[in-house]
N, CA, C and O atoms as a GROMACS GRO file, in nm:
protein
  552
    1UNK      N    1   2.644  -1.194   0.142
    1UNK     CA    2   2.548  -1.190   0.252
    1UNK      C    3   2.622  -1.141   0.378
    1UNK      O    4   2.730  -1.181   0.421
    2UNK      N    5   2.542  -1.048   0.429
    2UNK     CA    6   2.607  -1.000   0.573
    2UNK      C    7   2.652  -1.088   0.675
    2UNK      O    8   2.762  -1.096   0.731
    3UNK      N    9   2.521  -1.169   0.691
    3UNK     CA   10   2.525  -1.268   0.823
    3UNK      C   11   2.698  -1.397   0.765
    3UNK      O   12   2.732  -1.489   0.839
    4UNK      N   13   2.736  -1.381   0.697
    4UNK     CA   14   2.889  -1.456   0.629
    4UNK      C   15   2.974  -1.376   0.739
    4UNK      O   16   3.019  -1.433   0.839
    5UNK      N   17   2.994  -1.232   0.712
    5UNK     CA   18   3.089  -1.193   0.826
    5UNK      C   19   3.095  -1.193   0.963
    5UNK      O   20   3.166  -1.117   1.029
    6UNK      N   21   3.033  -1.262   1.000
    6UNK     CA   22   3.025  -1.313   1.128
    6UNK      C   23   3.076  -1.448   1.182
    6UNK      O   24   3.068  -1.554   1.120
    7UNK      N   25   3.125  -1.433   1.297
    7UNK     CA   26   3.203  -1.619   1.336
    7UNK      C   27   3.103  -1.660   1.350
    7UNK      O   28   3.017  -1.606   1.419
    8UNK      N   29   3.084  -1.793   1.270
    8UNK     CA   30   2.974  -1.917   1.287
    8UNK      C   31   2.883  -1.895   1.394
    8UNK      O   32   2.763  -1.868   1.398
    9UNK      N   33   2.994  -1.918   1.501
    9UNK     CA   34   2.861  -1.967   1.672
    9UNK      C   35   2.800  -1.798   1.653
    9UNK      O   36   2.678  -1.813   1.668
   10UNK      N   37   2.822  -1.664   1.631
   10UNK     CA   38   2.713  -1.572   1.628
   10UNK      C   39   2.593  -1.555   1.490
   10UNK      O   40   2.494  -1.483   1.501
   11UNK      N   41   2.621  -1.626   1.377
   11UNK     CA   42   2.502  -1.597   1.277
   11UNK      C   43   2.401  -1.623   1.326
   11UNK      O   44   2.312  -1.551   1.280
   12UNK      N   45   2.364  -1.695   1.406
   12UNK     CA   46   2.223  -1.716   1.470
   12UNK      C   47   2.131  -1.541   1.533
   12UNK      O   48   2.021  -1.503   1.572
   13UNK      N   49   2.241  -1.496   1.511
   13UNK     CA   50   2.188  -1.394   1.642
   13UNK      C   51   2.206  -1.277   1.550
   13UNK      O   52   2.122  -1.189   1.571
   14UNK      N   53   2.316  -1.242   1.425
   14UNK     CA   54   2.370  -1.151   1.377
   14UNK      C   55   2.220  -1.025   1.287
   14UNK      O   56   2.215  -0.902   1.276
   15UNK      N   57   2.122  -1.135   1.241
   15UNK     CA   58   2.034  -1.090   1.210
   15UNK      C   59   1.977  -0.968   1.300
   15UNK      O   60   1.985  -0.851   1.264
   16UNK      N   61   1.918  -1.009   1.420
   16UNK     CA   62   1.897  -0.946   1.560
   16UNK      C   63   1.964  -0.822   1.548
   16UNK      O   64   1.899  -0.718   1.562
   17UNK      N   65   2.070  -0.821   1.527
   17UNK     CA   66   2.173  -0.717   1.509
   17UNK      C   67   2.164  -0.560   1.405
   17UNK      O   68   2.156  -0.438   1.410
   18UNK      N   69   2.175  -0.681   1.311
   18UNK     CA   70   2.157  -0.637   1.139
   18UNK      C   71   2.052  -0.568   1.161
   18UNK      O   72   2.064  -0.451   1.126
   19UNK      N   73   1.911  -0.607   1.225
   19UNK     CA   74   1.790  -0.550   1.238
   19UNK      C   75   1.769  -0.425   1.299
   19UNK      O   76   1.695  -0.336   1.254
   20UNK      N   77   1.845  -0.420   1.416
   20UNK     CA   78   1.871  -0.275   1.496
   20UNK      C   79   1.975  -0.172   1.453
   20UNK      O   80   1.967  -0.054   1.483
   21UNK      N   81   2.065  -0.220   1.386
   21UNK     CA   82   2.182  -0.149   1.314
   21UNK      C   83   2.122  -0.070   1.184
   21UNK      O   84   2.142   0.048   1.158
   22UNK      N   85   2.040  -0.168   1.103
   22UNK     CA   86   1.993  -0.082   0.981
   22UNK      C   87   1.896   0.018   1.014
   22UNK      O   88   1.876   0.121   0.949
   23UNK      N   89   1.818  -0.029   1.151
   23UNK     CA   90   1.709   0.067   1.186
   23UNK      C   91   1.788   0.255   1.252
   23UNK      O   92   1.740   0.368   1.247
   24UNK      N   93   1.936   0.196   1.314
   24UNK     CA   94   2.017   0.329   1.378
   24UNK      C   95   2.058   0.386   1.217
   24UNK      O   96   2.018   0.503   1.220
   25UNK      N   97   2.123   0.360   1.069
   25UNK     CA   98   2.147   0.384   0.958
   25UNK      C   99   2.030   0.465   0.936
   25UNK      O  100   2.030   0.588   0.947
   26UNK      N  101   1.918   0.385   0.899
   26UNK     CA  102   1.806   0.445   0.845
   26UNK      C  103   1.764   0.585   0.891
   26UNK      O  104   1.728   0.669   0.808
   27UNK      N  105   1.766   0.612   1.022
   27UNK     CA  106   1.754   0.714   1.106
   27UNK      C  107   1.814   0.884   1.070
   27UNK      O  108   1.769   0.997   1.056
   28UNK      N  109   2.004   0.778   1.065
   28UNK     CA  110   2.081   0.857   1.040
   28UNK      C  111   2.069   0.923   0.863
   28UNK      O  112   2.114   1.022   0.807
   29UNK      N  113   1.997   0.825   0.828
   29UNK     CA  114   1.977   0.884   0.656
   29UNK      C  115   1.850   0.921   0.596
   29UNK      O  116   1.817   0.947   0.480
   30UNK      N  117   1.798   0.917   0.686
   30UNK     CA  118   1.650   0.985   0.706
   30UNK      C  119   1.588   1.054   0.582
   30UNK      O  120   1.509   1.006   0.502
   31UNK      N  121   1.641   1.174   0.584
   31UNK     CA  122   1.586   1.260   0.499
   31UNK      C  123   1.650   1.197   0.322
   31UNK      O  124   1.637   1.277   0.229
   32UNK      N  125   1.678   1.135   0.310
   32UNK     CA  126   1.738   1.013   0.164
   32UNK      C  127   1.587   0.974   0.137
   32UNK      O  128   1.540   1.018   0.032
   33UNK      N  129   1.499   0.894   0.222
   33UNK     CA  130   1.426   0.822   0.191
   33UNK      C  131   1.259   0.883   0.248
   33UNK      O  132   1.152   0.821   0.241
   34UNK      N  133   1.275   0.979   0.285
   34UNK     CA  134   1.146   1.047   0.324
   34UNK      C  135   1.176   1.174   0.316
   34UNK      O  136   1.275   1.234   0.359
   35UNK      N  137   1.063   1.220   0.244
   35UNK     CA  138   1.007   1.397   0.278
   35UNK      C  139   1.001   1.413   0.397
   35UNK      O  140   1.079   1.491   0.452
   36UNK      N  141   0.892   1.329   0.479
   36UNK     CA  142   0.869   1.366   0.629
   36UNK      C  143   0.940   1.427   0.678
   36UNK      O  144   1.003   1.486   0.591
   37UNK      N  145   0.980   1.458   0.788
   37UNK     CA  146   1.087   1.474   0.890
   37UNK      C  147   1.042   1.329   0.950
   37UNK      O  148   0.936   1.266   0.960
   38UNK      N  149   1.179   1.310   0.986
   38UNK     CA  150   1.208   1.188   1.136
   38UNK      C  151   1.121   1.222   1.269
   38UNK      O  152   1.060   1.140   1.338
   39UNK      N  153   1.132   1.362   1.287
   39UNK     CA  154   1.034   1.350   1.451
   39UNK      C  155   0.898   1.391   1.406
   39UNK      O  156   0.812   1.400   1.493
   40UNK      N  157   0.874   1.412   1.307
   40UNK     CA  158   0.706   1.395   1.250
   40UNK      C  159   0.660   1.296   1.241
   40UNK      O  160   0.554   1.268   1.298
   41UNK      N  161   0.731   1.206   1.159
   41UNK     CA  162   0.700   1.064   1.147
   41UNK      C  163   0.690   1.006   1.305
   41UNK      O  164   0.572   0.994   1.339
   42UNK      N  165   0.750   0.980   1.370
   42UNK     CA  166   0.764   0.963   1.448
   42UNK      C  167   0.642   0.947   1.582
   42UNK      O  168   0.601   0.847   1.641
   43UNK      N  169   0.603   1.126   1.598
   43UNK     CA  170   0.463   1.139   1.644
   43UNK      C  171   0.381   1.091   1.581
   43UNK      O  172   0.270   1.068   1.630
   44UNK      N  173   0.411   1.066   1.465
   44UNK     CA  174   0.249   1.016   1.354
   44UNK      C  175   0.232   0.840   1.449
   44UNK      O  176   0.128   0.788   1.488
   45UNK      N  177   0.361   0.793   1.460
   45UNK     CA  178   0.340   0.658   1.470
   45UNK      C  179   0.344   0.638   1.624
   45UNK      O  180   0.322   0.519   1.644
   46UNK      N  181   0.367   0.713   1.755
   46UNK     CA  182   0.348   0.726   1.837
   46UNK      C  183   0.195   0.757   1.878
   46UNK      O  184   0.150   0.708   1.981
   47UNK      N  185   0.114   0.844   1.791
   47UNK     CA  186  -0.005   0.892   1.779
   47UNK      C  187  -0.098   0.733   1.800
   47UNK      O  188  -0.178   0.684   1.879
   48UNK      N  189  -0.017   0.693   1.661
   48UNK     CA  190  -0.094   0.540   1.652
   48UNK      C  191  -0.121   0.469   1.731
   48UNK      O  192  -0.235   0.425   1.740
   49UNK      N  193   0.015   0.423   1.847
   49UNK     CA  194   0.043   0.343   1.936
   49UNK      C  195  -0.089   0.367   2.015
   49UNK      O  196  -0.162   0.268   2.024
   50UNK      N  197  -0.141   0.511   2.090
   50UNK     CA  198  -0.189   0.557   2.158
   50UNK      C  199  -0.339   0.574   2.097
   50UNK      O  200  -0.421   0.626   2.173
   51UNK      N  201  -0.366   0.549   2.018
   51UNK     CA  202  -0.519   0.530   1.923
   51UNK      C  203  -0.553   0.414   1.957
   51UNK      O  204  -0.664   0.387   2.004
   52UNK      N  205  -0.431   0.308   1.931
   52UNK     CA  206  -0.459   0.137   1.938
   52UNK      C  207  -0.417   0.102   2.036
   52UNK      O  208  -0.373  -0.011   2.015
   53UNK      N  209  -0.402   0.126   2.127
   53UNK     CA  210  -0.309   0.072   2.247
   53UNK      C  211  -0.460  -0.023   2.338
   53UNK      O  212  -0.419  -0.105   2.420
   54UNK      N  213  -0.544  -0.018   2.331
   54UNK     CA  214  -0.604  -0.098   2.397
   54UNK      C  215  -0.649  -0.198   2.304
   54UNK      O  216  -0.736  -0.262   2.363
   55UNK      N  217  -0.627  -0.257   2.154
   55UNK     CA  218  -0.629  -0.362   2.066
   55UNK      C  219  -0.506  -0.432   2.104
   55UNK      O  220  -0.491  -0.554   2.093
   56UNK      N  221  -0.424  -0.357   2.144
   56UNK     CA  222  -0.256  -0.436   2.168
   56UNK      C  223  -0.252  -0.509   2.272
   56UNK      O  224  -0.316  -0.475   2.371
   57UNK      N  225  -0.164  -0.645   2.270
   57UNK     CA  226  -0.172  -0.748   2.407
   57UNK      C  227  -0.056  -0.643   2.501
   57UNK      O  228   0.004  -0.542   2.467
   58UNK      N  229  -0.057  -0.710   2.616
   58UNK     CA  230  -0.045  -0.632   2.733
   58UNK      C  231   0.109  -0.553   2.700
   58UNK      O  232   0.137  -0.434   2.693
   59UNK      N  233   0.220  -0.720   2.679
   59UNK     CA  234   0.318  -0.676   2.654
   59UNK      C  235   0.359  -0.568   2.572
   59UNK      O  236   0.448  -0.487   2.597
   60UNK      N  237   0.278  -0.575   2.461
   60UNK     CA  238   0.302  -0.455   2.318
   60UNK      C  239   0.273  -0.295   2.358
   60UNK      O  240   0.327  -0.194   2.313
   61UNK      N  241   0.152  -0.312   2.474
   61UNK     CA  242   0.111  -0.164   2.508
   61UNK      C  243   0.219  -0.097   2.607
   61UNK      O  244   0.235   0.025   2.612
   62UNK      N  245   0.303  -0.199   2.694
   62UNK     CA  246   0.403  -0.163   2.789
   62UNK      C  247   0.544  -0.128   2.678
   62UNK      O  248   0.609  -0.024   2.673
   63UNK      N  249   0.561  -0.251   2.597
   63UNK     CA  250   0.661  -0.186   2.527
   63UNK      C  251   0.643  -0.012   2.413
   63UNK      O  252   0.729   0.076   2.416
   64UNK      N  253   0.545  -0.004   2.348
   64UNK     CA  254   0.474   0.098   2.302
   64UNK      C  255   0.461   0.201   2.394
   64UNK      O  256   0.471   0.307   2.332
   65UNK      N  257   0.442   0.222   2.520
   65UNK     CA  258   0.417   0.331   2.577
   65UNK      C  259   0.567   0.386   2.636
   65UNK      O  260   0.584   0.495   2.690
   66UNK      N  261   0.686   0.267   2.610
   66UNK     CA  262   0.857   0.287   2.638
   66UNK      C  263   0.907   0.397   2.542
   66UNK      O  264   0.964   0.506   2.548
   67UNK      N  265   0.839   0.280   2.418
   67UNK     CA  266   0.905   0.384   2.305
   67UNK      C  267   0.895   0.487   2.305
   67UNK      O  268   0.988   0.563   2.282
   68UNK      N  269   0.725   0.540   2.345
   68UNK     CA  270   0.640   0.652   2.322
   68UNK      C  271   0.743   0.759   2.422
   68UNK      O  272   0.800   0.857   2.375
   69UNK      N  273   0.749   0.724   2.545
   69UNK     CA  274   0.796   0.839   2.662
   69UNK      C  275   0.948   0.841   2.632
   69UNK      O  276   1.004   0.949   2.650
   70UNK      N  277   1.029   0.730   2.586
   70UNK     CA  278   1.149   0.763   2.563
   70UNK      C  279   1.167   0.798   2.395
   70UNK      O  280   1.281   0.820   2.354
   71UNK      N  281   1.091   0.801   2.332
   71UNK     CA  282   1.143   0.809   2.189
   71UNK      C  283   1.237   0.732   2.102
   71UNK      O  284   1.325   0.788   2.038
   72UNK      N  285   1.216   0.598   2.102
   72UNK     CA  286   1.326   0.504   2.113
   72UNK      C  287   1.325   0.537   1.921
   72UNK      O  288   1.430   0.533   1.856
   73UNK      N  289   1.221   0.560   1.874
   73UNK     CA  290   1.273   0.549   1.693
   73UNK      C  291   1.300   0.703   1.676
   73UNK      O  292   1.366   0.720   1.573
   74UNK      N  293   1.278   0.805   1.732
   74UNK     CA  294   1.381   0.939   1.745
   74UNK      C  295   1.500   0.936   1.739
   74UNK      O  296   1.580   0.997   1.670
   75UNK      N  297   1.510   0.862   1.813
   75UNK     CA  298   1.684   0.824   1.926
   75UNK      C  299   1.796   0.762   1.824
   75UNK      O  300   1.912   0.796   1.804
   76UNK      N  301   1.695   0.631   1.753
   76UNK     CA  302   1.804   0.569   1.692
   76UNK      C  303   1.916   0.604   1.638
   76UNK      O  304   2.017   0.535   1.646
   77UNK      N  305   1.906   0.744   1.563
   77UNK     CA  306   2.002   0.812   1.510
   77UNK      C  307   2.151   0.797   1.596
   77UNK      O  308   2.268   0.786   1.558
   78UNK      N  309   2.095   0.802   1.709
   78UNK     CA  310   2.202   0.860   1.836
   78UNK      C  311   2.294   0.648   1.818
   78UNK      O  312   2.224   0.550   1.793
   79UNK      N  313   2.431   0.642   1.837
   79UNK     CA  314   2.500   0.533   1.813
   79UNK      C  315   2.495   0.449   1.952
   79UNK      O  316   2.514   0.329   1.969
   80UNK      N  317   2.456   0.576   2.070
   80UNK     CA  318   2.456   0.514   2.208
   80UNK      C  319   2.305   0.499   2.210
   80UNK      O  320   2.269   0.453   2.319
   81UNK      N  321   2.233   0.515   2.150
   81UNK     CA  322   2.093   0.441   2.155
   81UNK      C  323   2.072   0.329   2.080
   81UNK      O  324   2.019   0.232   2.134
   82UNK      N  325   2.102   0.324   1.972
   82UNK     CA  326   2.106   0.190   1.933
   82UNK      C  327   2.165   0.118   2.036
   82UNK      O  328   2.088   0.036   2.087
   83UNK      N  329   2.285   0.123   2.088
   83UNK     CA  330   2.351   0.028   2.141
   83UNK      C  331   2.296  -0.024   2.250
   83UNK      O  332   2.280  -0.145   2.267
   84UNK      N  333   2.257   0.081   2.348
   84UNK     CA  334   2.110   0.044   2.412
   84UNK      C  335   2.023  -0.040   2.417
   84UNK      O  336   1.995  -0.126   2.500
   85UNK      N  337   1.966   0.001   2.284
   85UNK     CA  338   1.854  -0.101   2.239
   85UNK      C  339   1.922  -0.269   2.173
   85UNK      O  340   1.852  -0.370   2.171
   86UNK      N  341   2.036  -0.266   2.135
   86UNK     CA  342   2.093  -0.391   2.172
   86UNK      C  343   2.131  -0.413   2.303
   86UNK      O  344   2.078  -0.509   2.359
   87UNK      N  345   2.203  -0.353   2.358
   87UNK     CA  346   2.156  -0.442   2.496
   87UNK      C  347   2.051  -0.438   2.594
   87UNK      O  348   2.069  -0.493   2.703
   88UNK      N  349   1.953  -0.385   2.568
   88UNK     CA  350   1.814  -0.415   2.560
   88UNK      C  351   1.760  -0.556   2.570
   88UNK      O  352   1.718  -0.620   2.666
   89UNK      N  353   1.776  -0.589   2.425
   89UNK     CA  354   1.761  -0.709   2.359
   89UNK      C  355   1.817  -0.828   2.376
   89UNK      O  356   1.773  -0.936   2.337
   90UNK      N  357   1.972  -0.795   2.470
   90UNK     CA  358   2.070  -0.880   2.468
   90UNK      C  359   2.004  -0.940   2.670
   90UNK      O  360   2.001  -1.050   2.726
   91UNK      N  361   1.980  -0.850   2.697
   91UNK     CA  362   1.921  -0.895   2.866
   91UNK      C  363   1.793  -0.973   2.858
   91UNK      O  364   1.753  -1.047   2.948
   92UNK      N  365   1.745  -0.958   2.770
   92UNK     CA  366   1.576  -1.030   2.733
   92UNK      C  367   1.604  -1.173   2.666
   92UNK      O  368   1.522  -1.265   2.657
   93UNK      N  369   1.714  -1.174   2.628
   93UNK     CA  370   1.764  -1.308   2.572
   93UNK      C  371   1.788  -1.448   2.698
   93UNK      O  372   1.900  -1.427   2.743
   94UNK      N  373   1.752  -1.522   2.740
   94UNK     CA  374   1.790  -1.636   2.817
   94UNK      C  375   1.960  -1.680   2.835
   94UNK      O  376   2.029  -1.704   2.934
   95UNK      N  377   1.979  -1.677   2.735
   95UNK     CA  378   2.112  -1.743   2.728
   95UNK      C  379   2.180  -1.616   2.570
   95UNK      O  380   2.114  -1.545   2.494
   96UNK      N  381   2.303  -1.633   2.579
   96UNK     CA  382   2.369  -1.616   2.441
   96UNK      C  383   2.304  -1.450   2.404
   96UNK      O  384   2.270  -1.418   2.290
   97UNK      N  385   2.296  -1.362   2.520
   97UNK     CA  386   2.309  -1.224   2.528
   97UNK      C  387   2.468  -1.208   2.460
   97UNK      O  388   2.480  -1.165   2.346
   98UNK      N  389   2.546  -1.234   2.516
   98UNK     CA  390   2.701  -1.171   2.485
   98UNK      C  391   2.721  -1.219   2.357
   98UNK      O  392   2.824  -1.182   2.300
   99UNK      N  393   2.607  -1.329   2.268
   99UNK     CA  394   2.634  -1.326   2.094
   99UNK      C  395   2.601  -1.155   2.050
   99UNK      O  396   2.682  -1.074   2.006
  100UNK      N  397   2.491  -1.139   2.072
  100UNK     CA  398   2.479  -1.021   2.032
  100UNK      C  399   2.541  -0.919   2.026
  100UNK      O  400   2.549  -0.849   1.925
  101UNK      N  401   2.609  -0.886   2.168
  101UNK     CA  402   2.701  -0.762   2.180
  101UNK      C  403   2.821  -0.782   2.135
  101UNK      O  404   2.900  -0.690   2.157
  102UNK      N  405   2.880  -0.918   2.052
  102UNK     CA  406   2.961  -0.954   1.988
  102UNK      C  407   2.951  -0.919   1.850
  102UNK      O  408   3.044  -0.863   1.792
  103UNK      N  409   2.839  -0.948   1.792
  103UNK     CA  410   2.836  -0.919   1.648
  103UNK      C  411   2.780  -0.759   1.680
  103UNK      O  412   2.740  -0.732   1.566
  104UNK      N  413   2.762  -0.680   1.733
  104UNK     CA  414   2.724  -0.547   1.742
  104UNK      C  415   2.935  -0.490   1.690
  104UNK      O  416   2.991  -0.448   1.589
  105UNK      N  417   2.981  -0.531   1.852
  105UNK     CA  418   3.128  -0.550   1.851
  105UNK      C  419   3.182  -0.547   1.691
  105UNK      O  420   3.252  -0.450   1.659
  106UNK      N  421   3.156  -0.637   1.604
  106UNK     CA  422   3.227  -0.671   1.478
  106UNK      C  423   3.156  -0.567   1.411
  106UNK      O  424   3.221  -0.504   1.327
  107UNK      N  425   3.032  -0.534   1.431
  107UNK     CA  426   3.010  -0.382   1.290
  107UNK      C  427   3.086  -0.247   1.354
  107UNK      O  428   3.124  -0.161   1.275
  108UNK      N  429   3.104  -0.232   1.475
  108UNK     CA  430   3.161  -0.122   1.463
  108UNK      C  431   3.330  -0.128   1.443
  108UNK      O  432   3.414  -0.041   1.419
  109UNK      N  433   3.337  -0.273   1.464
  109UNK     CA  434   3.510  -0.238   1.413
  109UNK      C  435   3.508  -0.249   1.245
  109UNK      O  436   3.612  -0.228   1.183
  110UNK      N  437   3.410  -0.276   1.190
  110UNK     CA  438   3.459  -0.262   1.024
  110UNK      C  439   3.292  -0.215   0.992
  110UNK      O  440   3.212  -0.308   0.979
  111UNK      N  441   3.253  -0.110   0.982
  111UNK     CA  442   3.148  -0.075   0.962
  111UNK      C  443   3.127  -0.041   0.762
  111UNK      O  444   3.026  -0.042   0.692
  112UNK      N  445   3.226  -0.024   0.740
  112UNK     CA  446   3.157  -0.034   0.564
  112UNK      C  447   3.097  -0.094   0.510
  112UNK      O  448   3.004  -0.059   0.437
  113UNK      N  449   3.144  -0.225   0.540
  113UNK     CA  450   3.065  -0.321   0.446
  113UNK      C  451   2.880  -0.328   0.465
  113UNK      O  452   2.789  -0.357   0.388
  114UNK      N  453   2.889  -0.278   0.633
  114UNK     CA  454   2.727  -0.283   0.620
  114UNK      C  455   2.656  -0.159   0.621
  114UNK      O  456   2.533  -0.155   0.631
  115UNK      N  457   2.740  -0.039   0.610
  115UNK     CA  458   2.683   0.040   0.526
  115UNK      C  459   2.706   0.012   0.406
  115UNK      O  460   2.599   0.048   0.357
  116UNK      N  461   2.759  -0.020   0.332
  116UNK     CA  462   2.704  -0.078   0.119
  116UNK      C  463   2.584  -0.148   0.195
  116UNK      O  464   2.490  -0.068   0.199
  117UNK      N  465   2.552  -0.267   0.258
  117UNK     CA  466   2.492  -0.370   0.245
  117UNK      C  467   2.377  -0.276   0.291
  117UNK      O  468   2.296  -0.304   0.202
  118UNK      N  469   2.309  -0.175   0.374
  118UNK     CA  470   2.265  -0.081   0.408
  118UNK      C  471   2.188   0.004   0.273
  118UNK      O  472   2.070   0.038   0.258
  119UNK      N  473   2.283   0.018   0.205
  119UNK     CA  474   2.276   0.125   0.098
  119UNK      C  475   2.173   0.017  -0.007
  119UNK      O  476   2.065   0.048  -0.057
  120UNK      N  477   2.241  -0.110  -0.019
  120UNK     CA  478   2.206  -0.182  -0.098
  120UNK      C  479   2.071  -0.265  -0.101
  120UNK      O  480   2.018  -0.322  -0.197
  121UNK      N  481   2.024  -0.255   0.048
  121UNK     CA  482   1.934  -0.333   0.031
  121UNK      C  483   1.811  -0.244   0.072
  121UNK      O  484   1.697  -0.290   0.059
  122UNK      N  485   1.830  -0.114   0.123
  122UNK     CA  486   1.724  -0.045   0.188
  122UNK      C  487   1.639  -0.047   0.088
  122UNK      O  488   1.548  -0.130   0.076
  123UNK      N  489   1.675   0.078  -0.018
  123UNK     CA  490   1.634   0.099  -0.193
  123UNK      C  491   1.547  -0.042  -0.237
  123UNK      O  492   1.442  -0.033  -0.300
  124UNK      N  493   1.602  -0.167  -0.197
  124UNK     CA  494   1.511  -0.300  -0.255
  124UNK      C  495   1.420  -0.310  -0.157
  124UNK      O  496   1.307  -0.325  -0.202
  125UNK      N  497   1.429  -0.307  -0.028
  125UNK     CA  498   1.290  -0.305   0.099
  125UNK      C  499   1.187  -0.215   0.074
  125UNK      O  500   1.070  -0.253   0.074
  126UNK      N  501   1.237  -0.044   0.042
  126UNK     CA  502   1.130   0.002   0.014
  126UNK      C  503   1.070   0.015  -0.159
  126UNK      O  504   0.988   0.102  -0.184
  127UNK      N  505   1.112  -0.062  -0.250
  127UNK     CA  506   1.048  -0.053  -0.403
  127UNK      C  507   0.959  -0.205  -0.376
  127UNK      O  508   0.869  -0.234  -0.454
  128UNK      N  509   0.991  -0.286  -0.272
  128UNK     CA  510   0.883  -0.405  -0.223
  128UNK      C  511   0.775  -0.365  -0.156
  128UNK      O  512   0.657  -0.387  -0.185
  129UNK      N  513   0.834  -0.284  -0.030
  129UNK     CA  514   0.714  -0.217   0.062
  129UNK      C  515   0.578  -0.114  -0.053
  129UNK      O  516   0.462  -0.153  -0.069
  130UNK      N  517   0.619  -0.022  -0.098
  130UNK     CA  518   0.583   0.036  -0.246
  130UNK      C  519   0.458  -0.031  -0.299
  130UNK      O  520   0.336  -0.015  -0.292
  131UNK      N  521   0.578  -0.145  -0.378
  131UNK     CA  522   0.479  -0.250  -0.497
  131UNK      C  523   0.344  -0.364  -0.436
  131UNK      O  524   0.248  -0.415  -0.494
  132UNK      N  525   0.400  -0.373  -0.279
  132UNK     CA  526   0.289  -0.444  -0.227
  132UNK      C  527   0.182  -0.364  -0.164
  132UNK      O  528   0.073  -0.411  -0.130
  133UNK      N  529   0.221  -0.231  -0.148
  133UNK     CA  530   0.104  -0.126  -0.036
  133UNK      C  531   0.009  -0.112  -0.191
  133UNK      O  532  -0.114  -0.099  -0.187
  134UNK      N  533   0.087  -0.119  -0.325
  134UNK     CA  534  -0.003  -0.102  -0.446
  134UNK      C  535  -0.103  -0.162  -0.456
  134UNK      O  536  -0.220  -0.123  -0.460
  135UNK      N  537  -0.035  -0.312  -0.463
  135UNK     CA  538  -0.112  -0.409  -0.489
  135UNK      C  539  -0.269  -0.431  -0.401
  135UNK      O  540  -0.367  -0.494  -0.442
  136UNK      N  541  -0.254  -0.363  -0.282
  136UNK     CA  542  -0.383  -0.380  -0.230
  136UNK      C  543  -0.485  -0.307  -0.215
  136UNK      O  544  -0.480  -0.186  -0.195
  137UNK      N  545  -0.629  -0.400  -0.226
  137UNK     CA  546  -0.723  -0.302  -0.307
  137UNK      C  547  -0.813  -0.198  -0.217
  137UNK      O  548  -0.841  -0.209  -0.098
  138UNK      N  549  -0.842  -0.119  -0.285
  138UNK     CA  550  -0.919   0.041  -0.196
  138UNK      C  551  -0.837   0.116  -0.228
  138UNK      O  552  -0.845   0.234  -0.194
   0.00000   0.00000   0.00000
């Protein structure tokens, strides 16, 4: 398990991490797991934001219209956007911001292991995502 390589007092937070890190990976490996293109997809789901944006509570339409003008799931690719978007995340936090930019800290000094863990678990997220979009009916 990933969240193991982390010092104790940050597993709480490492997830947080894990979450934005696999999303900058995914980016970077893009064309592995989609035909699409990345900035097609992209507008498709920006499109969305802007279809539904008045079903969305206030906060979601302000964050949604961030993404939208800055391109924040474009970007991810980029290593200084992710990092960004962790400390993003790390200022919105109350307390125990500097866990985060700590365990950010520990993947880039040994980054293999969570690319395998990357490699390893994407392939199982999307044959779930897959088997459940099946399962439902229409």
């Amino acid at each position: 398990m990933l969240k193991q390589r982390f010092d104790p007092g940050h597993r709480r937070f490492a997830g947080i991490v894990l979450d934005l890190y696999f999303d900058h990976l995914l980016a970077r490996a893009w064309p592995r797991y989609n035909d699409e293109s990345l900035p097609g997809f992209c507008a498709r789901v920006y499109v969305g934001f802007a279809r539904w944006r008045h079903a969305l509570p206030e906060r979601a339409q302000v964050a949604g219209d961030a993404m939208t003008a800055q391109d924040w799931l474009g970007r991810y690719g980029d290593p200084d956007a992710m990092r960004t978007a962790v400390g993003r995340v790390a200022t919105r936090l109350s307390r125990n911001g500097d866990a985060l930019l700590a365990c950010l800290a520990k993947i880039e000094c040994d980054p293999d292991p969570f690319l395998h863990g990357f490699d390893t678990f994407f392939p199982q997220l999307a044959a779930f995502a897959e088997a459940e979009r099946r399962s439902i009916p229409g």
